[in-house]
N, C-alpha and C positions, 0 to 999 in steps of 0.2 A: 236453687236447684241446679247442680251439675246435670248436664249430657253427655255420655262420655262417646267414645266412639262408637260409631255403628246406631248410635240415636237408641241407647239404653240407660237406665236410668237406676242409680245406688236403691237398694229397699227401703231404707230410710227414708228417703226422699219419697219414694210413692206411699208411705204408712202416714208422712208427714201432710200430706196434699189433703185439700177438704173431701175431695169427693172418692178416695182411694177404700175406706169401707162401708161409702153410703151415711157417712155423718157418725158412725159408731166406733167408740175407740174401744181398742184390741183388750185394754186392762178391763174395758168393762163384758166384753164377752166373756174372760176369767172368769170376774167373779159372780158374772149371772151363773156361770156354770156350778159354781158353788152354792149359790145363793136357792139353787132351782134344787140341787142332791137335798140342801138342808129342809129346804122348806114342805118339799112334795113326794119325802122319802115314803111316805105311807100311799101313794098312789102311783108307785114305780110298775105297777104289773099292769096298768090302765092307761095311761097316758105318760109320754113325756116330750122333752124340748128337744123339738125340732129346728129350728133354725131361726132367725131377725130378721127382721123386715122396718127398719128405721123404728117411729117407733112402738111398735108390734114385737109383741110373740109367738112363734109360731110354735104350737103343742099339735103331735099326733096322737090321735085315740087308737084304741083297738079294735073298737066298737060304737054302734051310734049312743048307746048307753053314758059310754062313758064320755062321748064329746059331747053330750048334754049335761052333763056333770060339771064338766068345764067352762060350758057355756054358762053352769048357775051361778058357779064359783069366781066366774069372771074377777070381778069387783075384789075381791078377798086373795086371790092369785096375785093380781096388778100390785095391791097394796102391802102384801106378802114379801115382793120381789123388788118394790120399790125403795123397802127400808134399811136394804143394803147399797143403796147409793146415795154422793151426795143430793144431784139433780134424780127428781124423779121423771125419766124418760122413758119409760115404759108407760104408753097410754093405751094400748089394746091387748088383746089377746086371741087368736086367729088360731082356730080349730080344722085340723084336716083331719078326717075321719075313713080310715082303713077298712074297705067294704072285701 
């Protein structure tokens, strides 16, 4: 890893470094992104993906209705979104609920 002057560092190098997105690589944000339109297009007006949390998912509901939905679904969402990767890294699923 170059330092170049002024003590900053090429992007590359920081995308490359272990701890630079918390252990999750960028290809695989894509294609959770993909993986999450294809899989949960029927419950786009109720919940969607919110954000990562190593390895977590974070879904917001719009309702407590529906983050109990999610919470049923848990098991079947993980396993859903898992089969679009090699490693299955997705072990939770973590519900914030929009009051």
């Amino acid at each position: 890893m170059k330092i170049r002057r002024g003590g900053m560092k090429c992007v590359a190098d920081i995308l490359d470094s272990p701890g630079a997105l918390f252990g999750i690589k960028p290809q695989n944000l894509m294609i959770l992104r993909q993986a999450w339109d294809a899989e949960m297009s029927s419950f786009k007006r109720f919940f969607y993906l919110d954000g990562v949390e190593k390895n977590a998912v974070i879904v917001r509901a719009v309702n407590s209705s529906a983050a109990a939905e999610v919470r049923l679904r848990k098991n079947e969402i993980i396993r859903s979104l898992n089969k679009y990767f090699r490693n299955k890294w997705i072990k939770e699923v973590k519900v914030v609920c929009k009051i």
